[in-house]
Every structure is written in C-alpha cells, then in structure tokens.
C-alpha positions, 0 to 999 in steps of 0.5 A: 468127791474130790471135785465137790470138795475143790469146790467148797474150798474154793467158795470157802477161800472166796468167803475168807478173802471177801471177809478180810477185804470187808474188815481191813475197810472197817480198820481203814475207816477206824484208824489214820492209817491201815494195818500193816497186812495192807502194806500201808505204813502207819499206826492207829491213832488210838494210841493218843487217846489216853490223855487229854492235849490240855492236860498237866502232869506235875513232876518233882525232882529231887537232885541228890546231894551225893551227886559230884557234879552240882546240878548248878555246874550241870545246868551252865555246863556250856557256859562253864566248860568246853563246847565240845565236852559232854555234860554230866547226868546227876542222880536223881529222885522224880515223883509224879504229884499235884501242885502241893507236892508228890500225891500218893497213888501217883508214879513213884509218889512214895519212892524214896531213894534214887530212882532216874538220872538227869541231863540237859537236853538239845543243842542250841537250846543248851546255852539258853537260860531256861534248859531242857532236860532228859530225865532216865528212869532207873530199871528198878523204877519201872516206866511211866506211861510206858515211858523209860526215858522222858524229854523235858522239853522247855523250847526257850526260842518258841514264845507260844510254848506249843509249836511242837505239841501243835505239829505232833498232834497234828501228826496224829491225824496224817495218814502214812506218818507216825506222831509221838505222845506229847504231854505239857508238864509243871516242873518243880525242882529240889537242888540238895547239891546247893549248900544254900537251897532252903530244902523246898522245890522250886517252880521251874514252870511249863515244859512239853515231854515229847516221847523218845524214838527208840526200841520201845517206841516202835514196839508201842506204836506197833513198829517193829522193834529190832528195824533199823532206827536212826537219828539224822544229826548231819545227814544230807543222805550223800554214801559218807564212806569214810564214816558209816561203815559196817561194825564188823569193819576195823575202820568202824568208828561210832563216833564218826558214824554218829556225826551224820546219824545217831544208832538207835536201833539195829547195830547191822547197818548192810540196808542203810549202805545199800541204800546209800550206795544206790541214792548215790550212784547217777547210773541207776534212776532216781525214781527206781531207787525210791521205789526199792529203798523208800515208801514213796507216800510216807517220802512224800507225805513227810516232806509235804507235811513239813512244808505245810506247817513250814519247819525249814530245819529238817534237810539235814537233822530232826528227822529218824529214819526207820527200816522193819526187819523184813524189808528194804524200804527206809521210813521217815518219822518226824522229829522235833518242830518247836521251829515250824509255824514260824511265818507270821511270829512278828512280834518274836525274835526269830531267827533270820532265814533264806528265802530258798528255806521256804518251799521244795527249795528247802530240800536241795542240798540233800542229794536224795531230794535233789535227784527226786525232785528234779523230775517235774512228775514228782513235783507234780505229786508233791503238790498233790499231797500238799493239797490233800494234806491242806484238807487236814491241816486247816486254819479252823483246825488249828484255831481249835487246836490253839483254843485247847492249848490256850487255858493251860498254857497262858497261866503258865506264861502269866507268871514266874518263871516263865514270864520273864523269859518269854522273849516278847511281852507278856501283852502280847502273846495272845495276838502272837499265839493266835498268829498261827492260825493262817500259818499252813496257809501261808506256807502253801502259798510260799511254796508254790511263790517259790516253785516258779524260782531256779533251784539254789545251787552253791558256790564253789571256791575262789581261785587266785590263777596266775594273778587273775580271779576266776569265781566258779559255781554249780548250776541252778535247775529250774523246775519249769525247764525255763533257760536260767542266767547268771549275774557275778555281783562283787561288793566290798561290804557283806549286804550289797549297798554298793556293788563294784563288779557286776558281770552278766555271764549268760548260762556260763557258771564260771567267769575270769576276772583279769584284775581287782584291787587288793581288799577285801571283797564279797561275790554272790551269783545271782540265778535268774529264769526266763520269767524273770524269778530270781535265786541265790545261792545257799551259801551264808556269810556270818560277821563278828556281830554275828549277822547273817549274809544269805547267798555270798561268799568272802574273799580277800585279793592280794 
C-alpha cells in the first residue's frame, strides 16, 4: 500500500507542476512581464487599461482665501525668496468636472470645504513661468483613481507636451520595467487670496499627472509595499558614508541622507549600505556584485531603455531604486523623461549638451555603471537588449503613438495660456511634434557612433608646484581595448579659437609645465584611440553669460 500511494502522489506532484508550467506560459503570453512565482521582476499591463492615453480629466482647484501665504507669493516663490528655502503648500478645494465647471457624480464634485494642499513641483522647472504643481488629497478626502498625491506636470522645457507621457506608455509595454499612470489633465484655477480675482476660475491649460512612486504605488503595481524605495536626487552610487547612515546611527542626518537619495519607503537601510559597500570595494567582481544586489535584466533593460528613447538626465536623478522585503536585489524604476526625445527638437530651444551624454558613455561617472560596463561581455548584452529593445520601440509605434496624442494636445497649445509659452512658434509645432518619430532610431545609431570612442574621464585639479604647473587627469578606457593618447591643449579663451599650448603626452595622464605667463587660461585633455576616435573630458565650464564650456577647466597663473 505504501508503494501504490508514493506513486499516485508522485503522478499527482508531476500533474501539478505541469499545470503551473502550462498556466505561467498563459500569464507570460497575457502580461509584459511574468508573475512574480517565476522570479521575473515586472507587473501586468493591465493596469493602464482603464483610460485612454488620449483622454482629458478636468480639474478645478480653488485656493482658500484663509491661506497665509498667497497662492501668488507661492507660485513666484523662487523668484521672491532664497533658492534654497522651501515653498509653502496652501489649502486647497479640488474637484473633478467638464469644461463648464465641477460636474456632479464626479471626484469631490459636491465637496465643499478644504479638501488637499498644493505645492510647486520640480526643480528647474521651479523658476519657469508656467509651474508645476503637486496637489495632496487630505485623508478625509478619499483617493483618486487610487491616487493620494497627484503631480501636475506642466513640462515648460518640452515644446511637444508629450515627451513623458510618450516614454511611460512606452514603459507599459517593456518587459522587466515598471511605467506609472499618466493622464493629460485641463487646469482651472480659483485664487480666493488675490483681493482683486473676479471669483471665477482661470484656465491655466494642458498639464500631465504622472503617478507618484510611493508606498501605494508598489502595492497597486503588485510590488511590495514595506521594500525599500528611494528617490536618486544626487546619487552616482559611490558608499557616501559620511552621509547614509543607518537611523539607529547618532550621526543620522535626513537631511544629508536625502541629498543623494529621498526615503520613500522602509526607514532600515543595512541592503542599501550593503550594497553600497560591495559596488565599492575593488576587491570583490563587478559582475558577482550585480549578481547579489541587482536584477540583471531590469539593470540592463533600464539603461538600454533610456538610451533608445535617449534621456541623457538620469546617472545621477530621476530614477527610484526599489528593493522587495524578502531579498537583496535593488530594481531600477524609471522616473521623470519630460527631457528624452530630444535628438532631432530643431526648432526648440534645448539645452546644450556633451557629445559623451549620448550612448553608454552617458553612464561613466557612476562607479556602479563604470565597474559593469567595463567588461566588454556586458557591453556585448547591452547591445543586445538594445536591439530587442529596438523591436518595441519602432518609428511605426511612435508615429502611432504621437497620432493619439496629437487631437488632444494640439487644441490645447493652439490657444491661451499655453500658446504663448510654447517656446517655438505655434506654426511650427506639428513638424517639431512629429520629429520624434525617428528619435529611438537616431539614438541607436549615436550609441554605437559613440561606443567605438574612449570613455570620458575627469580632470583632476591644477597645481602651481615650486613655479611650475603640473596639469593631472584620470585615465580614459576604451572599450575595444585600443592603446588611447593624450593632447594637453592650453587656451586663453574658454572655446578654443586659438590654442597657445598643445602638448602630445603619449599614454601619460599628467604633464609639467616649466613656465606660462601670468593670465588667465583654459586646459582640456583630449583622449584620442588607435583609430583615431577622440573624447573629452566630463568637465564643463560655465561663463557670466551662462554658456557652457564641454571637456575644460579654468586656471589662473600667477
């Protein structure tokens, strides 16, 4: 008897694994990415089924007249006060309507009385005309569309309005990442705190919510909610231990801690120090390192993801780092690409950026990409995921993509207020729209343009040694494990229209200048391989006019 049933409990055991190999294979066939029991990081996509990208939700706030601060004073708080001083939030009423004001059956419609706060939002974006705003529903308010907090997104630096909304829903569809809701919303705007407002609302135009990474978050995209969640504000993953610290530590400061990265979640962080300690110590292999603290396919799918949509702004910021309860692997959950797609924007006024910013050499002043990268088998992946990668995020798709958007968004920027804050002419936003179409294309081909190049390295300060000038920098790497040069190059003016010192030092990464006359002067180093590709340094240089210098630094000689 006990042989007959060890036998049926073994067919039994073999049915039931058979049977949850059939049904993850369903799941995996349904979802971006597979459940969690398969160990694949991801969520199902079916969570952005539930509204349109097209679609417009209609808010109107109303500032309360018993704030202390007005919503004026507030919303130029940067161009009032200190830099450094945070803004106020005011109270607020919001309620959820059409275009002729609150519609009943809609969120908070009928309220009445103060129901959220509302603050200004982002950093650069803090000092643009038109701001963008974070608005906190009270406790007693309830939540919108399973939302407490919602960010108000005005992108004032992006004349096309989409770019974040474009790269989220993109996200949506990427396996190993996670994307957030977003939803275009119409803006109206009571200000009770201004003596002079007629009492009626005031268009403020097109703004994108873009869901907040936190506690609710992970729990509503079936993450787990008590993980570790941090936001990098200025963070190139070196140990900082002066800095993070554990909270038990007297020397704890949140402050100083949230420099580098903003506490979203658990408050114990012994896996974030770990893994810190092991990205830093030289003695241990890279690649054993990533294996302990860091999914390799979202590492890799994260950064092919940025390259391909080409947001350079993301080595040290706009990324959330996310650990579950039970394990010591780190995630990287995207965040904040309003400056992706950038490439073929002609006609708007973008800023100027360092050829090393496209491409993997984006990623070189992070010690942990550093480290990984330089191990040609892990470029070799890299491009691989690229390329997969390339199969979703297509020209064709984008176009599609872009066609959604345009119905909604082209009204909006066709008239006031955000017509005359467009950054280009109104007559041209359709071609500069649609210029977005081919950007993963041209992205894909700058990073392989860019790979053949020495990796950017920086320069180290210049010394003034017993009346001679020795200049000093680190060493470029080259990927292709071509021999790399370097040219000492001396100018009195910051862009090089002519040059008083070159000096060719060989693989020497330093050089001993005997004598210079007194001035001012500019020194860059420019790295050069066997093939003859060339890279500066990531140094930058920035005059009175505020135009930027790529690859130098100043000195002065005495």
């Amino acid at each position: 008897m006990k042989t007959h049933w060890t036998s049926i409990t073994l067919l039994l055991l073999l049915l039931i694994v058979s049977g949850c190999s059939n049904d993850s294979s369903k799941t995996e066939k349904n979802t971006k990415a597979t459940s969690q029991s398969t160990q694949t990081f991801g969520e199902d996509s079916r969570l952005y089924d539930f509204a349109k990208k097209d679609s417009v939700v209609t808010f109107y706030v109303t500032i309360n007249s018993n704030n202390a601060t007005s919503f004026y004073e507030m919303d130029h708080w940067y161009s009032i006060h200190n830099s450094d001083s945070e803004s106020p939030k005011l109270d607020i009423l919001i309620q959820e309507g059409g275009e002729k004001g609150p519609e009943k059956g809609k969120f908070a419609a009928d309220a009445t009385d103060v129901n959220a706060s509302i603050e200004l939002r982002g950093k650069s974006t803090r000092i643009a005309t038109q701001k963008s705003f974070k608005i906190k529903l009270n406790d007693s308010t309830g939540l919108w569309q399973g939302q407490k907090t919602l960010n108000l997104n005005k992108h004032p630096y992006d004349a096309t309005r989409i770019r974040n909304k474009l790269s989220f829903d993109y996200f949506t569809e990427i396996p190993h990442l996670t994307s957030m809701r977003t939803q275009f919303v119409h803006l109206y705007i009571k200000d009770l705190t201004n003596p002079n407002a007629n009492d009626k609302f005031v268009d403020f135009g097109l703004y994108t919510q873009i869901e907040q990474a936190n506690e609710r978050f992970l729990a509503t995209h079936g993450l787990d909610s008590n993980g570790n969640l941090y936001k990098a504000v200025n963070f190139e993953f070196y140990r900082y231990s002066d800095e993070i610290k554990l909270e038990s530590d007297p020397a704890f400061r949140k402050k100083t801690f949230e420099a580098h990265l903003e506490i979203k979640g658990s408050n114990d962080h012994r896996k974030l120090i770990a893994m810190l300690e092991d990205v830093n110590n030289y003695a241990l292999n890279i690649n054993d390192v990533v294996s302990k603290h860091f999914d390799r396919d979202n590492y890799l799918t994260w950064v092919a993801a940025n390259i391909l949509i080409g947001n350079r702004d993301v080595t040290t910021q706009n990324f959330y780092l996310y650990s579950p309860s039970n394990t010591e692997k780190w995630y990287f959950l995207p965040w904040d690409y309003d400056g992706a797609w950038t490439s073929s924007a002609a006609k708007e006024n973008i800023v100027k950026t360092a050829e090393w910013e496209d491409g993997l050499s984006n990623y070189w002043g992070s010690v942990l990409h550093k480290r990984f990268f330089k191990d040609p088998r892990n470029v070799k992946d890299l491009s691989a995921k690229i390329e997969a990668l390339a199969k979703i995020i297509t020209p064709e798709k984008t176009k599609k993509l872009l066609d959604e958007y345009y119905p909604t968004v082209s009204q909006f920027i066709k008239r006031q207020p955000d017509t005359d804050h467009l950054g280009i002419n109104v007559k041209d936003y359709k071609a500069n729209y649609y210029s977005l179409t081919n950007e993963s294309v041209i992205n894909k081909k700058m990073y392989y343009r860019n790979l053949e190049k020495p990796m950017p390295f920086f320069l180290n300060d210049y010394e003034n040694k017993k009346k001679q000038y020795v200049f000093e920098w680190e060493a470029s790497y080259d990927i292709q494990g071509d021999d790399v040069t370097y040219t000492l190059q001396i100018s009195k003016d910051p862009a090089f229209h002519s040059i008083s010192q070159e000096i060719k030092t060989g693989d020497k990464t330093s050089f001993v200048l005997p004598s210079i006359a007194s001035g001012t002067y500019y020194w860059r180093v420019i790295a050069k391989d066997a093939k003859g590709n060339t890279q500066m340094a990531f140094d930058e240089y920035e005059d009175v006019q505020e135009t930027r210098y790529f690859g130098i630094k100043k000195f002065i000689a005495n």
